[in-house]
N, C-alpha and C positions, 0 to 999 in steps of 0.2 A: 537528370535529377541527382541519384547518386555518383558520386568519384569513382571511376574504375582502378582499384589499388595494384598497383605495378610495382611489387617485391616479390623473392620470391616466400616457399612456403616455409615452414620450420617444418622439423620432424614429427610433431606433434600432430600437425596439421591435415587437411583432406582438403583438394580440389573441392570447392563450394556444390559443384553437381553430386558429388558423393557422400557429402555431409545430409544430417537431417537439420531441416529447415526446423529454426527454434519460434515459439510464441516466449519474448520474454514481459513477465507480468511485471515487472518493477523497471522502469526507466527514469530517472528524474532529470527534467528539463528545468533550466532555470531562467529568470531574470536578469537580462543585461541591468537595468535599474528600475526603479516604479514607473519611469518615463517611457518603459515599454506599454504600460494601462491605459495611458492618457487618454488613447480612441477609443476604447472601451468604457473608459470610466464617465462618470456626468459631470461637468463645472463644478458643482456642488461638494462633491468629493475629492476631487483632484483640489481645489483651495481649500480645503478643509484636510487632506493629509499634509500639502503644504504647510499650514497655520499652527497646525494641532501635530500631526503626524500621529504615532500609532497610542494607543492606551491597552498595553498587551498585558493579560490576566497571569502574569509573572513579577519579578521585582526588578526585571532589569531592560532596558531600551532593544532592542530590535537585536536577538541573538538570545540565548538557551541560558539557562541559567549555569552552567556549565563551559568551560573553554575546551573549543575541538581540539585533538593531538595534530591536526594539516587544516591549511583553511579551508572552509566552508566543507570540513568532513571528505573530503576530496582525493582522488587518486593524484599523485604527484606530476602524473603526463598527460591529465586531462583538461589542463590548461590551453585553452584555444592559442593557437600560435597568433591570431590575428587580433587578439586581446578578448578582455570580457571575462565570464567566471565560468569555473565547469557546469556543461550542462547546457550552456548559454548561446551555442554554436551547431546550426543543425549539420551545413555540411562536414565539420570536423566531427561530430558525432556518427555524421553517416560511415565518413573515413574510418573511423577507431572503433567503433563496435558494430555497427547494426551492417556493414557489410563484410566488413570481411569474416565474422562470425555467425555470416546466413540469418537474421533475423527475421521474421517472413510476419512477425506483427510485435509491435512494443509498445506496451500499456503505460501511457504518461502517469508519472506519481509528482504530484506537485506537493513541497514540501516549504513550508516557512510556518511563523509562528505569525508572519503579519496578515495569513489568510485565515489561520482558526482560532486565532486567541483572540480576538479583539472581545474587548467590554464591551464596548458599541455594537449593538449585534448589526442594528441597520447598516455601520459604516461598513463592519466586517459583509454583509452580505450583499454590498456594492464591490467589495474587492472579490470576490469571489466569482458574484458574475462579470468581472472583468476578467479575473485568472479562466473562466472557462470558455469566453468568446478567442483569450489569447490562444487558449491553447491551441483550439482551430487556425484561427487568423496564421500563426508562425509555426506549426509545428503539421497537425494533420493535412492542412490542406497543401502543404507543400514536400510532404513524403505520406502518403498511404497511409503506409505501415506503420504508424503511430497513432495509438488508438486515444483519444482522449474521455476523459471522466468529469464525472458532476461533483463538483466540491459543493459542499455546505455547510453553514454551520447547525451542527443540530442543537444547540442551544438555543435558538430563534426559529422553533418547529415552523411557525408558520411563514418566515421567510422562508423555511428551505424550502417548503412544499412547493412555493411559488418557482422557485430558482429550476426546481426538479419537473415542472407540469413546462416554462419554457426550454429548457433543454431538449426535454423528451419531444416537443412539435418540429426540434430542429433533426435531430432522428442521428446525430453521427457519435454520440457517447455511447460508450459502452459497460459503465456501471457508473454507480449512486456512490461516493468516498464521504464518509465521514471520519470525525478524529476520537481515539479511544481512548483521549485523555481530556474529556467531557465534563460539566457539572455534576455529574452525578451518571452514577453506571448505566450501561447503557442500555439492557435489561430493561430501564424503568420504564411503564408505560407511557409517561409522557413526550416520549422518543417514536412511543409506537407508530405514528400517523406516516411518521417518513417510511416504515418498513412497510407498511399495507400500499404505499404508493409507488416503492421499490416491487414487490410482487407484483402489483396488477399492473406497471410495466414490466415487467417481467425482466428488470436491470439486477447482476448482482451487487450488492453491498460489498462497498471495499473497504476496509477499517485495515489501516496502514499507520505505523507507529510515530509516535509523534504528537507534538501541540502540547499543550496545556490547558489546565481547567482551571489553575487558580491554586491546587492542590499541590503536594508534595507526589512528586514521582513513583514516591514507594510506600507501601505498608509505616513503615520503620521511620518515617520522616527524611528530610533531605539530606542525599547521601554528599558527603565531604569530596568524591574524587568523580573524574569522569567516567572513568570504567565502572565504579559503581553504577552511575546514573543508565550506563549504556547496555549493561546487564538489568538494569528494571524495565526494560523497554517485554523482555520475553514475560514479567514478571505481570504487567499491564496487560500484554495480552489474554494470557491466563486468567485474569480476573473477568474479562470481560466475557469470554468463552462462559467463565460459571456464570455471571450474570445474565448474558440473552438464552444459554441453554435453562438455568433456573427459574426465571421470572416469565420461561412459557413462550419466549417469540420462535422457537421453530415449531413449537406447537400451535400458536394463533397463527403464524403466517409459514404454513406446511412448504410452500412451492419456493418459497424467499431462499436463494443462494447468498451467502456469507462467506467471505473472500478474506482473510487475516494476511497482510501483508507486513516481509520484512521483521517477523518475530519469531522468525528458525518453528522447527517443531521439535525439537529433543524432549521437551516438557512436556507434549501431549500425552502420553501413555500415564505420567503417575497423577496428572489433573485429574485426567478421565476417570483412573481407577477408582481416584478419591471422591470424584460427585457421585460414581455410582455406587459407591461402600454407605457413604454418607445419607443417598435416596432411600434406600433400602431399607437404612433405622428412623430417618424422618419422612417419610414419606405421606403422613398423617398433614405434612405443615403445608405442601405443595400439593393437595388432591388435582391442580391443573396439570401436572405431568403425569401421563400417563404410560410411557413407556420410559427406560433407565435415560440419564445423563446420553451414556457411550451410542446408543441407538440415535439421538438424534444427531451429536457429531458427526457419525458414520453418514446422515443422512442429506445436512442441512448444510455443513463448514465445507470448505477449502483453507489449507495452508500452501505461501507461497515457500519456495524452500532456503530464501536469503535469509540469514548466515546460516550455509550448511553447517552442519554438525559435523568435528572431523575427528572423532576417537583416535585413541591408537589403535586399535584391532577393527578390519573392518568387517569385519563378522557383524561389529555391535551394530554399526551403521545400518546395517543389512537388517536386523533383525528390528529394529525402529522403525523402516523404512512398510515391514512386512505391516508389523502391528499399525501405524498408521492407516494403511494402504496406500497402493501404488495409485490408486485412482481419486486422492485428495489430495494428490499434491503438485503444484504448479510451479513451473521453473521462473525463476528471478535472478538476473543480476544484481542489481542495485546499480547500476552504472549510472553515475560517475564516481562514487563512494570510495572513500578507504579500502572498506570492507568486502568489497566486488567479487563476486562470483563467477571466474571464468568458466561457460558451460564446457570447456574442453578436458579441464581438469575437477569440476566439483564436485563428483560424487567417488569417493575413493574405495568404492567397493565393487564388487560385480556387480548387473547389469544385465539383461538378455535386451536384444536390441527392441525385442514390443514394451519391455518394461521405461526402456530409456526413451521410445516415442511417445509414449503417456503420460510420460512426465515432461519434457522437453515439449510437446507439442499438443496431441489428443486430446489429456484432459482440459487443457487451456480454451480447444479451441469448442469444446463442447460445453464449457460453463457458459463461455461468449460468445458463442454462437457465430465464430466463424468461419 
């Protein structure tokens, strides 16, 4: 299955038997082209992307409204030597990260604008359950260790329900992914049906940064540069954090694990502080919360830890790391990204080695039961 890699080691490095085996929660697999769907997708769809092609709740044809600084957001040597786009190649994948960095399970994050934006919701949630048959078809059933997830759109609740009740007969996904850049927050309870069918199977929810609603990325309207746009991603998440912790879904659905992927935590501590400053004077307007903000993050989220946060002093890092807790937060690369988190070097503070298995491994494999 996997290449046995024949270099030696760097100094950095440990013999794979001495290293601790990683769960990484952020992997993105990609699409050689849509002509990878074809057996997944119906006649009906596949001449109607051809005819038509995408109608994405953005202003611009199949890519971000913004121009990446590397293509497709890409590390520069993740380019399959045998052609194709990063992400695209599982053996070069197995080569370059998931072995010789011990990967012992890696959570597929599928990302494009042509799976969660679509206006068509029916077309969109033909492409979706094609992206999740794919992901099996090329990816888990031909390495283990890569766990796949239920895309949907939640703006077509009752498609997703559908998309989410055949997945779950098929029994090898291991959480429910929605996009946090939605019609409307995601709090609302019109979303709720998908979170009561996420708990009573008992999958977490993964809301991973990304997609479009049709909206401006930011508060402030659309930012002029990409770095802006790419700093509104932690900005997005934060908002949604106030919106499902204040509109009551960890309080309707107690047992529902919440997964924030890809949107760092440095921001948690003054969100937090500020829902529960704010509960405390309004608390007349929300009689369904019954205990503070902070109480249910502590209880309900997960954050994964792509992009670390990397201070100058690591004291601060440490001390983020406390106030979060060690036991909500879950290791991510983002591999193949830019922006990639090597677990050898990404946390540049101390560490005791049960802290670094709980993060790197334990807490992961206890959200996901495996």
């Amino acid at each position: 299955m996997s290449e046995v890699i024949d270099r030696p080691l760097s100094g950095d490095e440990k013999p794979a038997a001495s290293r601790l085996r990683i769960v990484d929660c952020d992997v993105h697999p990609s699409l050689r082209s849509t002509d990878d769907l074809n057996e997944f997708l119906p006649k009906r769809w596949q001449q109607h992307l051809k005819e038509y092609g995408s109608h994405l709740r953005t202003p611009y044809l199949f890519t971000t409204p913004y121009p990446r600084s590397s293509p497709l957001i890409a590390r520069r040597d993740a380019w399959p030597p045998t052609g194709g786009v990063p992400g695209s190649d599982l053996a070069f994948m197995q080569k370059q990260h998931l072995d010789p960095l011990d990967v012992e399970f890696g959570i597929l994050q599928v990302l494009d604008l042509f799976i969660f934006s679509q206006q068509n919701l029916e077309f969109g949630a033909a492409i979706q359950r094609a992206i999740n048959d794919w992901q099996l078809a090329f990816w888990s059933h031909r390495d283990p260790r890569l766990k796949a997830s239920i895309l949907v759109g939640q703006d077509g609740v009752d498609l997703a329900i559908a998309e989410i009740e055949r997945c779950a007969k098929v029994g090898e996904y291991i959480q429910i992914n929605v996009s946090p850049r939605a019609n409307e927050p995601l709090g609302r309870r019109r979303y709720w049906p998908i979170y009561e069918r996420a708990e009573a199977l008992d999958l977490p929810l993964g809301i991973h940064v990304g997609g479009y609603g049709g909206h401006a990325p930011t508060g402030g309207g659309w930012p002029s540069y990409y770095v802006e746009e790419h700093q509104s991603n932690a900005h997005t998440i934060a908002a949604q954090l106030a919106s499902l912790v204040i509109e009551g879904v960890p309080e309707r659905f107690p047992k529902l694990k919440i997964v924030f992927i890809e949107g760092g935590f440095g921001w948690i501590p003054s969100a937090v502080w500020r829902m529960d400053q704010h509960f405390e004077r309004f608390r007349s307007e929300v009689p369904h919360l019954k205990r503070k903000p902070s109480e249910y993050v502590r209880e309900s989220f997960w954050f994964t830890t792509q992009p670390i946060d990397e201070p100058d002093e690591a004291r601060h890092l440490r001390a983020l790391i406390e106030w979060v807790g060690i036991d909500r937060l879950l290791f991510s690369s983002d591999y193949p990204h830019w922006d990639f988190d090597d677990p050898r070097f990404a946390f540049k503070t101390p560490l005791t080695e049960a802290e670094r298995k709980k993060i790197f491994s334990t807490n992961a494999r206890a959200v996901y039961k495996f």
